[in-house]
MOPAC internal coordinates of N, CA, C and O (Angstrom, degrees):
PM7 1SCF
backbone

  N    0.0000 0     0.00 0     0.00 0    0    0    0
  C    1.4287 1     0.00 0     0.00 0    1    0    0
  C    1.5230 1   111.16 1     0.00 0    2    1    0
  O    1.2310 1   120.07 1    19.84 1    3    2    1
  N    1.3942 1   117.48 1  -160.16 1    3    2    1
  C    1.1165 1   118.76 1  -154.10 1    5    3    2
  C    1.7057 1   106.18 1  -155.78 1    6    5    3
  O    1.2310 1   110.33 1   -58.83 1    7    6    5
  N    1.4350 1   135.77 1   121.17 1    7    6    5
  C    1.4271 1   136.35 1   176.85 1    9    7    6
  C    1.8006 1    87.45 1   -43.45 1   10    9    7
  O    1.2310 1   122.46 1   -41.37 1   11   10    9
  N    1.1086 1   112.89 1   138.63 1   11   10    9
  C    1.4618 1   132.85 1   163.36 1   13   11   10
  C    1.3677 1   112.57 1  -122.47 1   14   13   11
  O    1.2310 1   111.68 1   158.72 1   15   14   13
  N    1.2821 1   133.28 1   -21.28 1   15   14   13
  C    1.3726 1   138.85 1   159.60 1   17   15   14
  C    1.6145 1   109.06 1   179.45 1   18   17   15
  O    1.2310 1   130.12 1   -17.38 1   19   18   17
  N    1.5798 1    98.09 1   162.62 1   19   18   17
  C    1.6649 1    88.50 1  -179.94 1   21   19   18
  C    1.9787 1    77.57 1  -157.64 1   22   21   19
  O    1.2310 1   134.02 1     0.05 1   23   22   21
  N    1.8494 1    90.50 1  -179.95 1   23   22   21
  C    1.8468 1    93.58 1  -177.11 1   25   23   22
  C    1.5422 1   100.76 1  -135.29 1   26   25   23
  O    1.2310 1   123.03 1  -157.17 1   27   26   25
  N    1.0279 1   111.80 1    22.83 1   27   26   25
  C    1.5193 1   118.21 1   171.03 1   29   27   26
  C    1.7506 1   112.07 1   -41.24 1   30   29   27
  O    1.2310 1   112.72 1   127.12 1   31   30   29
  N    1.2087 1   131.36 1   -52.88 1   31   30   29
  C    0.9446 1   146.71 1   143.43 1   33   31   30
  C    1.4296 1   137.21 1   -25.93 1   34   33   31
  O    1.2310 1   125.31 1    96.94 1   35   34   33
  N    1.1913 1   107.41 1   -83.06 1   35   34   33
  C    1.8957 1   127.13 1   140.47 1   37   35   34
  C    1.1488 1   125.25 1   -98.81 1   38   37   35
  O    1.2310 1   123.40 1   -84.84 1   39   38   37
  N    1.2311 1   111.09 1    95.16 1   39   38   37
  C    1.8252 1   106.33 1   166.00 1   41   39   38
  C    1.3999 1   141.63 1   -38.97 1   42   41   39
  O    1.2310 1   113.90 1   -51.36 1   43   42   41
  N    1.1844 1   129.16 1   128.64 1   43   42   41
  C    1.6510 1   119.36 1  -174.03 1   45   43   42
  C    1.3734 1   103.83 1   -83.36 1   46   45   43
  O    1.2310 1   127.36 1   -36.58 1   47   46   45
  N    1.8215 1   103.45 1   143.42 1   47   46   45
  C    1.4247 1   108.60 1   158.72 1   49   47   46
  C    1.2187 1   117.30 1  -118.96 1   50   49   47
  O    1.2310 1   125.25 1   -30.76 1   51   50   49
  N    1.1610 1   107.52 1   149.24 1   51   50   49
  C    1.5571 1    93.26 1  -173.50 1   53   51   50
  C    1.8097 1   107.78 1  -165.64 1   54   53   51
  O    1.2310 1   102.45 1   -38.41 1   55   54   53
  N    0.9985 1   149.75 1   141.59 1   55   54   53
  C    1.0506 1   153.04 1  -148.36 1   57   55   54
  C    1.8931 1   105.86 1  -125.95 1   58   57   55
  O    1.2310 1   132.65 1   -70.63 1   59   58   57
  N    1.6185 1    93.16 1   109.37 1   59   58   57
  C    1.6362 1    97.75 1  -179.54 1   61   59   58
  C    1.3171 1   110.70 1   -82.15 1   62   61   59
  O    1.2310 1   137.41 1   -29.75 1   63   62   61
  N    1.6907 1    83.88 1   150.25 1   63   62   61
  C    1.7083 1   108.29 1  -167.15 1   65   63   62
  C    1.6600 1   121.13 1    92.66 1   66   65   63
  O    1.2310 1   126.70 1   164.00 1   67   66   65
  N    1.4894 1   104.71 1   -16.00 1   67   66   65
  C    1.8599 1   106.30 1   161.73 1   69   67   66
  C    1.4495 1   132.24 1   -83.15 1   70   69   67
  O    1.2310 1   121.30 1  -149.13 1   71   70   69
  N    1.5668 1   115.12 1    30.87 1   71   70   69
  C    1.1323 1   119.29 1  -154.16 1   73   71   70
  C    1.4051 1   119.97 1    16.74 1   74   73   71
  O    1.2310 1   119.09 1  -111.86 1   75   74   73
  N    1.4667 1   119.35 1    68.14 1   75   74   73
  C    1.1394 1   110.51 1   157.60 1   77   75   74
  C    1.4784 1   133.07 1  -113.59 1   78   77   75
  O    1.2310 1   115.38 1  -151.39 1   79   78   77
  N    1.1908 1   126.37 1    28.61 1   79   78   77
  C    1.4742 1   144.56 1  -175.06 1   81   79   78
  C    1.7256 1   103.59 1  -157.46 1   82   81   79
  O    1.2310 1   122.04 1    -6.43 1   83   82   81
  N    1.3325 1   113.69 1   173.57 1   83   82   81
  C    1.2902 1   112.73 1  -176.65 1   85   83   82
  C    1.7215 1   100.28 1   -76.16 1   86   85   83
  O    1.2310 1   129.54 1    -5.85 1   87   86   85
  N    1.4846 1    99.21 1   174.15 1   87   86   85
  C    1.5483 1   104.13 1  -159.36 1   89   87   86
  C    1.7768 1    88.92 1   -84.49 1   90   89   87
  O    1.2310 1   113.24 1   145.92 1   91   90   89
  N    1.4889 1   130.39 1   -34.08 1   91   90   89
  C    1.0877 1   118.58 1  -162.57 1   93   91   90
  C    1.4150 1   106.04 1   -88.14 1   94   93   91
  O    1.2310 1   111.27 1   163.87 1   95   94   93
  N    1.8504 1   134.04 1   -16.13 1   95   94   93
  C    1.1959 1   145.64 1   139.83 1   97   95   94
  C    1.6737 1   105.59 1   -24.40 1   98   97   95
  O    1.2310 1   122.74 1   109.34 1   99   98   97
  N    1.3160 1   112.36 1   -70.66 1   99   98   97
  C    1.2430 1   124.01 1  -156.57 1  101   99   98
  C    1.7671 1   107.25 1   -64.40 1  102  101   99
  O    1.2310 1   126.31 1   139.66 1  103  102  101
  N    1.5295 1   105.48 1   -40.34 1  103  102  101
  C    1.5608 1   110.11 1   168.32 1  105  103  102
  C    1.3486 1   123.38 1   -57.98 1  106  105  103
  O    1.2310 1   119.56 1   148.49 1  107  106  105
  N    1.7163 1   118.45 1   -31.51 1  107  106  105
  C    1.2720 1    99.50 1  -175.85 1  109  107  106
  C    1.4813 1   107.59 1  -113.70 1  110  109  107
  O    1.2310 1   125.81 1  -150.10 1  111  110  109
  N    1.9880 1   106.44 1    29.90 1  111  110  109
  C    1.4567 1   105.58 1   155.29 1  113  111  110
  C    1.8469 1   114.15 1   -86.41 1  114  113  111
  O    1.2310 1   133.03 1   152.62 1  115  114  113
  N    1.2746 1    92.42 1   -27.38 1  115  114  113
  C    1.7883 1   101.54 1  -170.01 1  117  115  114
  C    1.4458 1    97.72 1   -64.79 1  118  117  115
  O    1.2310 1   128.18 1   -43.35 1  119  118  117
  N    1.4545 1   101.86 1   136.65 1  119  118  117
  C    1.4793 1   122.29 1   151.85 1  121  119  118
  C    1.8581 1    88.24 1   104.65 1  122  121  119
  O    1.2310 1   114.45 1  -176.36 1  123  122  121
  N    1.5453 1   128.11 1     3.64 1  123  122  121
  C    1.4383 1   118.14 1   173.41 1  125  123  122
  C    1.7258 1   107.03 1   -86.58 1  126  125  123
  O    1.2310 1   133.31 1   -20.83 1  127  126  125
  N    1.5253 1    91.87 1   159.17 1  127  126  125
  C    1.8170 1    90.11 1  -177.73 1  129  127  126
  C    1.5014 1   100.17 1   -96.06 1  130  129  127
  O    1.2310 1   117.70 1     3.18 1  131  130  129
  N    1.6138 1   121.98 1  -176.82 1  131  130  129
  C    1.4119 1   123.05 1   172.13 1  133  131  130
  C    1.2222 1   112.29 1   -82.85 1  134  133  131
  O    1.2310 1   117.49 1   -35.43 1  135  134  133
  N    1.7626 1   122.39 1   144.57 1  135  134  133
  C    1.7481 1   141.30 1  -159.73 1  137  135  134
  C    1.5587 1    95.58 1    58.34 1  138  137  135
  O    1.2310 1   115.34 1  -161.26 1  139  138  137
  N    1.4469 1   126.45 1    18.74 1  139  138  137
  C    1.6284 1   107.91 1   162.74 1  141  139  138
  C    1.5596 1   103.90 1   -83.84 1  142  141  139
  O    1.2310 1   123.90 1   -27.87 1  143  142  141
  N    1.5892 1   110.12 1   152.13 1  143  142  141
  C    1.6144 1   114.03 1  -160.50 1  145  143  142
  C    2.0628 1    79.18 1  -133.35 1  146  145  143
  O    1.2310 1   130.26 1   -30.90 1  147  146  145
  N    1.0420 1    97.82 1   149.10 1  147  146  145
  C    1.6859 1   103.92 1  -164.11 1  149  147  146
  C    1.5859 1    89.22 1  -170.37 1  150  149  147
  O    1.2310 1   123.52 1   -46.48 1  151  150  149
  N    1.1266 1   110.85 1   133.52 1  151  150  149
  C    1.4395 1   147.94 1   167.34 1  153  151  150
  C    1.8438 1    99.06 1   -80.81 1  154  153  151
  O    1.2310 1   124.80 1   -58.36 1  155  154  153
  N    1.2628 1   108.38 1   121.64 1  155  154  153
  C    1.6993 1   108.03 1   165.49 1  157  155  154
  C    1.5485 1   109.98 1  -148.90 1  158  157  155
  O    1.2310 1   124.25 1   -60.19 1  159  158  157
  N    1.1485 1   109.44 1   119.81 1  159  158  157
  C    1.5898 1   138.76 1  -158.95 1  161  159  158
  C    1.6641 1   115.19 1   -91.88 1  162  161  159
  O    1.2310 1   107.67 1   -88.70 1  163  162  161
  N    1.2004 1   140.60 1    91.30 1  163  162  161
  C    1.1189 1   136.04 1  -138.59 1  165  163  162
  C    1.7802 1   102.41 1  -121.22 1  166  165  163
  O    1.2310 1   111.38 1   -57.50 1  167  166  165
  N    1.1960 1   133.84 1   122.50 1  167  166  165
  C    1.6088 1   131.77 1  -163.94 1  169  167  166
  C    1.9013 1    90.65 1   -91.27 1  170  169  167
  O    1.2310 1   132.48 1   -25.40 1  171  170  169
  N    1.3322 1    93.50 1   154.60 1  171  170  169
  C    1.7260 1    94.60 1  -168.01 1  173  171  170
  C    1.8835 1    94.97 1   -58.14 1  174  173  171
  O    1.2310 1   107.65 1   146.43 1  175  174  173
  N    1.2304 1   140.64 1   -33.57 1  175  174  173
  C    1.0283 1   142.76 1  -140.33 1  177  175  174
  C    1.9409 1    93.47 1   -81.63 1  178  177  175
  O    1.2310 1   130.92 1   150.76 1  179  178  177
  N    1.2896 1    96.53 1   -29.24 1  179  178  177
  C    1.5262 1    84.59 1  -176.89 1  181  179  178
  C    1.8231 1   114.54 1  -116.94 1  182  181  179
  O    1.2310 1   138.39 1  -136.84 1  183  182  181
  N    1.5127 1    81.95 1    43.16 1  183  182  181
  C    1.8389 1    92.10 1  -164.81 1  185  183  182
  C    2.1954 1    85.55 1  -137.57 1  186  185  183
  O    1.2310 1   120.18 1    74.59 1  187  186  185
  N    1.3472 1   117.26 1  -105.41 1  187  186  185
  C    1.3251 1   118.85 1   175.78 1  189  187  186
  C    1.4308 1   135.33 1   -95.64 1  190  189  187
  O    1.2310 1   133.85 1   177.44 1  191  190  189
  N    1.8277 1    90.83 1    -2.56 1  191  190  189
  C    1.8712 1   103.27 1   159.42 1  193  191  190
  C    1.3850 1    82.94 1    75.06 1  194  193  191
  O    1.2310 1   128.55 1   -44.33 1  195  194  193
  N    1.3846 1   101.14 1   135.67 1  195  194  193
  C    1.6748 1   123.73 1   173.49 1  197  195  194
  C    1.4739 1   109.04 1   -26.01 1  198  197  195
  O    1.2310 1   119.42 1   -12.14 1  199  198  197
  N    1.5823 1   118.71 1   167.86 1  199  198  197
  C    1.2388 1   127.42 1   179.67 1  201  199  198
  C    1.7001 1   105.10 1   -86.30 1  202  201  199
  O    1.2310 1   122.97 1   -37.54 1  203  202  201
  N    1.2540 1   111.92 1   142.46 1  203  202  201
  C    1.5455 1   131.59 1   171.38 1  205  203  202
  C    1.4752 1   120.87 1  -122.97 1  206  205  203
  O    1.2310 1   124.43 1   -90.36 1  207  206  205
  N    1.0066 1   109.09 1    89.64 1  207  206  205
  C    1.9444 1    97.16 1   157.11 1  209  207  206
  C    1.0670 1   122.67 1     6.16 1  210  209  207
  O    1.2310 1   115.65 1   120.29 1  211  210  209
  N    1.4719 1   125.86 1   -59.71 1  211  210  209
  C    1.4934 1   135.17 1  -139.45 1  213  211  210
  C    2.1292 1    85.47 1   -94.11 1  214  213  211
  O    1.2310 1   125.89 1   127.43 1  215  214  213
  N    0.8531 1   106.29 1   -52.57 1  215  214  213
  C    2.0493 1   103.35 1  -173.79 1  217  215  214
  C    2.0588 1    96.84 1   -80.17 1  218  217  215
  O    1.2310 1   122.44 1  -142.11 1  219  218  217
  N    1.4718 1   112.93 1    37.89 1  219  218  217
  C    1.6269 1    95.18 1   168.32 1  221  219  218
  C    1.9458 1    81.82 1  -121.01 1  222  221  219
  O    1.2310 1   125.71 1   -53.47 1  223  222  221
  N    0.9265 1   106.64 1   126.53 1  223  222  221
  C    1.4532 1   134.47 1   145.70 1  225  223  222
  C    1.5531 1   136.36 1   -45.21 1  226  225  223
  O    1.2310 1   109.80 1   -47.72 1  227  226  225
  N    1.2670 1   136.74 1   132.28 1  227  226  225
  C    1.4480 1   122.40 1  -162.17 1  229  227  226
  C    1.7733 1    80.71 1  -112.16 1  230  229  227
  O    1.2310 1   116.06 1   -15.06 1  231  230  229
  N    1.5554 1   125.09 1   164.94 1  231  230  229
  C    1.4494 1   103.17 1   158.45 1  233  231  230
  C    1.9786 1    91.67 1  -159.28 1  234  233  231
  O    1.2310 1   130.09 1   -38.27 1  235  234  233
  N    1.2389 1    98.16 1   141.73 1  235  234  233
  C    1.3510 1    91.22 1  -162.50 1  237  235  234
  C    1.6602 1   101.05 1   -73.87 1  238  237  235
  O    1.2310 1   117.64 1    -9.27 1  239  238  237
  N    1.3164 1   122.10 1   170.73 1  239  238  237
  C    1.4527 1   134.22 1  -160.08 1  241  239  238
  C    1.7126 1   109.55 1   -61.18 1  242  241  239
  O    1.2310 1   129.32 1   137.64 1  243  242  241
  N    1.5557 1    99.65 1   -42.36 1  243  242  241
  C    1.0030 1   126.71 1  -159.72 1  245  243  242
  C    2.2997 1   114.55 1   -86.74 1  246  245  243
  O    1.2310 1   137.74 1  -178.10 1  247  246  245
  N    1.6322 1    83.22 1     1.90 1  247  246  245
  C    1.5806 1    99.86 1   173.35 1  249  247  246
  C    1.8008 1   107.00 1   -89.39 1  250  249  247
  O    1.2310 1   126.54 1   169.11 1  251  250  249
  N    1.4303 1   105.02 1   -10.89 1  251  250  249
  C    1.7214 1    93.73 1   178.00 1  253  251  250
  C    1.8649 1   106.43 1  -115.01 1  254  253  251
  O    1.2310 1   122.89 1     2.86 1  255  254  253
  N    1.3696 1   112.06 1  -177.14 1  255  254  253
  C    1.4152 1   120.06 1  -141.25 1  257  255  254
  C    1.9559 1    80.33 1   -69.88 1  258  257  255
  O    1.2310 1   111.11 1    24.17 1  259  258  257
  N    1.4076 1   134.34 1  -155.83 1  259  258  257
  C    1.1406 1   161.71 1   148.33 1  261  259  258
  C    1.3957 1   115.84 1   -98.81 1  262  261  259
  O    1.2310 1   119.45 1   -44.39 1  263  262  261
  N    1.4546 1   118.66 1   135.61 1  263  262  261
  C    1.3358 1   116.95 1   177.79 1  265  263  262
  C    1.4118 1   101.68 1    97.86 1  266  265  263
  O    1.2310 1   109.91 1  -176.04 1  267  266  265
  N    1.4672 1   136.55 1     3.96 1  267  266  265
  C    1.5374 1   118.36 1  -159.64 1  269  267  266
  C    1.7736 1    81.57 1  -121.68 1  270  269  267
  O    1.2310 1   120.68 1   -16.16 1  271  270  269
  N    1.4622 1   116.30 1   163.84 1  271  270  269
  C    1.0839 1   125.27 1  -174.68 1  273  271  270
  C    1.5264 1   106.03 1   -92.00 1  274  273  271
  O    1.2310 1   103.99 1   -22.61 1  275  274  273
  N    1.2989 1   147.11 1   157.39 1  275  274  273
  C    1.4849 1   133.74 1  -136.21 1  277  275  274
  C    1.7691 1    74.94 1  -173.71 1  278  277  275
  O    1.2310 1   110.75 1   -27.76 1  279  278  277
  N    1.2320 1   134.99 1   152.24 1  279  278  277
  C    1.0644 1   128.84 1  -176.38 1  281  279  278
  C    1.9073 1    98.52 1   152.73 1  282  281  279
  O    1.2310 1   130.25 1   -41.23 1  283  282  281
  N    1.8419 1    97.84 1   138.77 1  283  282  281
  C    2.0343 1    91.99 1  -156.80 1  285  283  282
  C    2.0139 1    89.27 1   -71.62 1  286  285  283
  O    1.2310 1   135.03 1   -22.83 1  287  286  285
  N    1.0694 1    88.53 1   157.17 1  287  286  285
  C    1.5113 1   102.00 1   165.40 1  289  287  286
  C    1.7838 1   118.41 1    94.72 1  290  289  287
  O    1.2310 1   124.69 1   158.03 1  291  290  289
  N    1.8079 1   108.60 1   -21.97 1  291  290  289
  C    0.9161 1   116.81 1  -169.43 1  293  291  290
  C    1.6414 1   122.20 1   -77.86 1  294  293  291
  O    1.2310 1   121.73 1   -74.96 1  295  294  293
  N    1.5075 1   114.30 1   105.04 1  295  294  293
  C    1.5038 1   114.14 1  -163.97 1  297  295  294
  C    2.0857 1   103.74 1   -75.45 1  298  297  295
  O    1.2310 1   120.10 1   180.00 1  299  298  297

């Protein structure tokens, strides 16, 4: 896999039970104490659910800034 985000930097706040993080995020925050630092590893299935055709977007060239490099594949 791949870091997809972390808060080492800026810490997240966030208040459990407001759906505001994924549900399996939120499980392996419960039961940590405060300044505990914990690694939690999330499989796409319980994060944005496999890839679909139907949620990829077309967007014409001319919808992003100028000057930025644009190229297929580039996330």
């Amino acid at each position: 896999g791949r870091i997809f985000d972390n808060t080492e930097e800026n810490p997240l706040t966030i208040t459990l039970g407001d759906d505001e993080v994924f549900p399996a995020l939120e499980a392996g925050i419960v039961g940590m104490k405060a300044g505990e630092v914990k690694n939690i590893f999330l499989h796409t299935r319980d994060a944005y659910g496999p890839r679909r055709p139907e949620n990829i977007l077309k967007v014409k060239k001319e919808m992003f800034p100028s000057g930025k490099e644009l190229r297929v594949g580039l996330k």
